[in-house]
N, C-alpha and C positions, 0 to 999 in steps of 0.2 A: 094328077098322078093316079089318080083312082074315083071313079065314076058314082062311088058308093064313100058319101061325106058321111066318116064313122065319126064320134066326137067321144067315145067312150072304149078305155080298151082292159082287158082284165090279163095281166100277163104271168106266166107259171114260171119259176125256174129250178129247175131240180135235177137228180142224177138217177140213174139204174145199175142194177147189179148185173154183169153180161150174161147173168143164166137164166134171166128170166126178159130179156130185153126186147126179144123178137115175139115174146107170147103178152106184153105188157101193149110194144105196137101193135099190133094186131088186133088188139080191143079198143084200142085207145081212136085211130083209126079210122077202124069197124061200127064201133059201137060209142064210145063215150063221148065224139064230138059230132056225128050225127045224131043225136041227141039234144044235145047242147044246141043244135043248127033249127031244132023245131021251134024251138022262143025265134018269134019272127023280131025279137028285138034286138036280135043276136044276127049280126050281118053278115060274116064270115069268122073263116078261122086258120090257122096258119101253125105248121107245125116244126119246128128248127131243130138241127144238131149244131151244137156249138162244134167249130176245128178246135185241132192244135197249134202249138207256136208258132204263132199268129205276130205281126210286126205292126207295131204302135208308130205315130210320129212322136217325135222329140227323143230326147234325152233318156236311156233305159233307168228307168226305179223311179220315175218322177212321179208315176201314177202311182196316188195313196189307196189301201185297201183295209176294210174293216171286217178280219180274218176271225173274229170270236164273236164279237154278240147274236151273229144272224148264220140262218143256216146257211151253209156252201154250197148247192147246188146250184150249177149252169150248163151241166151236157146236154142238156135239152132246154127248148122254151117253145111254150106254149102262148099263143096269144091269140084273145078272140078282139074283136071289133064289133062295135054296137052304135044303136044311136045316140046312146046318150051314157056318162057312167054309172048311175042311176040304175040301169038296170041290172047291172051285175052288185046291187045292194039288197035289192028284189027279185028273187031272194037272195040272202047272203052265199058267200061261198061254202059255208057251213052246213047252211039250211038244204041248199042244193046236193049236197052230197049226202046230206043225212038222209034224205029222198030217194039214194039207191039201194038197190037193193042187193044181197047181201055180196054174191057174184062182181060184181062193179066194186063196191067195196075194198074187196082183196084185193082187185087189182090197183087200187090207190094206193094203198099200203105199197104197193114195190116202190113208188116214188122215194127218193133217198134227199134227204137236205131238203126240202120245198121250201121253197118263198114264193109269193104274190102280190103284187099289187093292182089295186084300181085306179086306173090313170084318164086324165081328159087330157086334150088339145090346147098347147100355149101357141105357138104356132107352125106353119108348115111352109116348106120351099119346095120349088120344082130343082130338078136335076138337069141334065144338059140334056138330057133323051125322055122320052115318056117311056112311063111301064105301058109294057101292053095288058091292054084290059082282057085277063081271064077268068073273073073273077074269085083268084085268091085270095085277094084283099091284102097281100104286097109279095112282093117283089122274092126271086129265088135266092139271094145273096139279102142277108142284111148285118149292122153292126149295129148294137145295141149298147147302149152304155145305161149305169145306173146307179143313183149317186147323190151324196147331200154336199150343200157346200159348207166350209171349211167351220163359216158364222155365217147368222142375220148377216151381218153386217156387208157381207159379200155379195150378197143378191143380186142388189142393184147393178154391177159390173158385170157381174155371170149373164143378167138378163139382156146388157147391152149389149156384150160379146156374141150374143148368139144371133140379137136381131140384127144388126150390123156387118157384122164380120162371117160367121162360122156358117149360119144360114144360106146366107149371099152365093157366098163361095163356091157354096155346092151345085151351082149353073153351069157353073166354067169346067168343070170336072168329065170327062168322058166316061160312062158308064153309069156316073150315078143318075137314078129314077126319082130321087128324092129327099127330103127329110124333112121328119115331124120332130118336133121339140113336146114333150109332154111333163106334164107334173101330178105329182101322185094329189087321191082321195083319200084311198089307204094303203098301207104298206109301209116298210124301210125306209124306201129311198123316196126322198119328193123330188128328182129329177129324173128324165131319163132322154137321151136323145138317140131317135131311131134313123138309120140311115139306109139308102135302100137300092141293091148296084143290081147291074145286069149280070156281075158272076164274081168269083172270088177274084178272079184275076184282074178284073174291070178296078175291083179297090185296090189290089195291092201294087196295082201298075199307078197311081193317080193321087190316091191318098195319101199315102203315107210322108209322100212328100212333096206335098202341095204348097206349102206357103215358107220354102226357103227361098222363092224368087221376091218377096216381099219379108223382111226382115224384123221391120216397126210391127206389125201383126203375129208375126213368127213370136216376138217377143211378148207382146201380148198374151196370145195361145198359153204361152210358158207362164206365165204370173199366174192365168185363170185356174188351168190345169192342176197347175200342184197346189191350189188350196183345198179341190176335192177331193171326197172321201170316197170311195165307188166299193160297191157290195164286191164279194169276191169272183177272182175272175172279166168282172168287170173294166172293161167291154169287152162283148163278145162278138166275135165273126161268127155267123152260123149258115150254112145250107137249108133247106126248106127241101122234109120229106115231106111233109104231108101240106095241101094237096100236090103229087107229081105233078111235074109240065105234064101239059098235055091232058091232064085228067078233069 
C-alpha cells in the first residue's frame, strides 16, 4: 500500500470557524507541517476535510456516540506518520507546541474542539488495487473510524472480526487501496480503523453494501458494531487537501 512502513501515527481532529479558515490553511499548510516534516522521524503528513451526510452500512442509529465527555471536532484531520509512535512522545505534543513561537501559536488557538491520539499498527490489509506511490503517505479518499469497545470483555471478538472478516474483505472491494487497523498509546479512543479508497465514489459505490451477499457476517458486523462507542461524528469520510494530487 505504501513503500514508507510508518508504524507510528499522531492523528488531530478538530473544527474551524469559516472566517478564519482559509488564513488558518494557509499556515498550517505553508508553514506548520513543513516544519513538523524536518524531524526525519516524521515520514509524511496528510491533511483531510471530513463530507457531509455521508451513508454508513446497516441499520440507521446503530452507531453509538460519546457526544459529552470529549471534544467534538471532526471537519478536519490531521495525520502524521512516523517510524515508530515513540516519536510523537519525544517530544510531546505539548512540549512541541510550546516550542513555537508566538505567530504559530494563534494560529493553533483557531482550532475548535481538538482531540488527538498517538496510534501504532495492530494490523494492515491490501485493497483490490494499490495506492499509487506519491508519496503522500495515503491515499485521497479515506474513512476513518474511532472508538472504544462497549467492555474488556468484547476485545477478544472485535479483535477476531477484524482479522478474519472486516480486513479480508477489503481485497474484494474495487477502489479500496487499503486498510490499517490501529490502536491507540494515547488519546480517547483505543481503536481506530483507517480505510483507504481511490475516491468518494469508489466507497460509496462498494462499501456500504458489501456484505448483504453473505448474511452469517452481515449479522455478525451487526453484533460487533453496536457494542461500540465512537468519538463523535465517528466515522468519517474525508478528502485529502493537503498534500494536492499531483503536488
Amino acid at each position: 500500500m505504501n513503500e514508507l512502513r510508518e508504524n507510528g501515527y499522531l492523528i488531530h481532529w478538530y473544527n474551524l470557524d469559516d472566517n478564519n479558515e482559509s488564513e488558518y490553511l494557509e499556515w498550517l499548510h505553508g508553514v506548520y507541517i513543513p516544519a513538523r516534516l524536518n524531524d526525519p522521524r516524521v515520514l509524511w503528513a496528510c491533511h483531510f476535510k471530513s463530507l457531509d451526510n455521508v451513508a454508513h452500512p446497516g441499520e440507521k442509529g446503530r452507531l453509538s456516540h460519546d457526544n459529552k465527555s470529549i471534544p467534538s471536532g471532526d471537519r478536519y484531520i490531521l495525520i502524521f506518520g512516523a517510524e515508530n509512535p515513540e516519536v510523537f512522545a519525544d517530544p510531546t505534543i505539548t512540549e512541541y507546541h510550546q516550542s513555537l513561537n508566538q505567530n504559530d501559536l494563534g494560529y493553533l488557538k483557531m482550532r475548535r474542539e481538538e482531540r488527538y491520539n498517538i496510534m501504532t499498527e495492530e494490523a494492515r490489509g491490501p485493497g483490490s488495487e494499490k495506492k499509487p506511490f506519491d508519496g503522500a503517505g495515503l491515499s485521497e479518499c479515506i474513512q476513518l473510524g474511532n472508538f472504544n469497545s462497549g467492555s474488556y470483555e468484547d476485545e477478544d471478538e472485535l479483535a477476531s472480526w477484524y482479522a478474519t472478516w472486516r480486513i479480508p474483505s477489503m481485497k474484494k472491494l474495487p477502489g479500496c487501496q487499503g486498510v490499517r487497523k490501529l490502536v491507540s498509546v494515547s488519546g480517547w479512543a483505543k481503536h481506530a480503523i483507517l480505510y483507504e479508497w481511490s475516491s468518494t465514489d469508489a466507497r460509496n459505490n462498494t462499501f456500504v453494501d458489501h456484505e448483504t451477499e453473505n448474511p452469517e457476517m452481515e449479522a455478525w458486523t451487526d453484533r460487533v458494531v453496536r457494542k461500540l462507542v465512537h468519538a463523535p461524528g465517528s466515522p468519517n469520510l474525508a478528502k485529502r487537501i493537503w498534500p494536492s494530487n499531483g503536488s
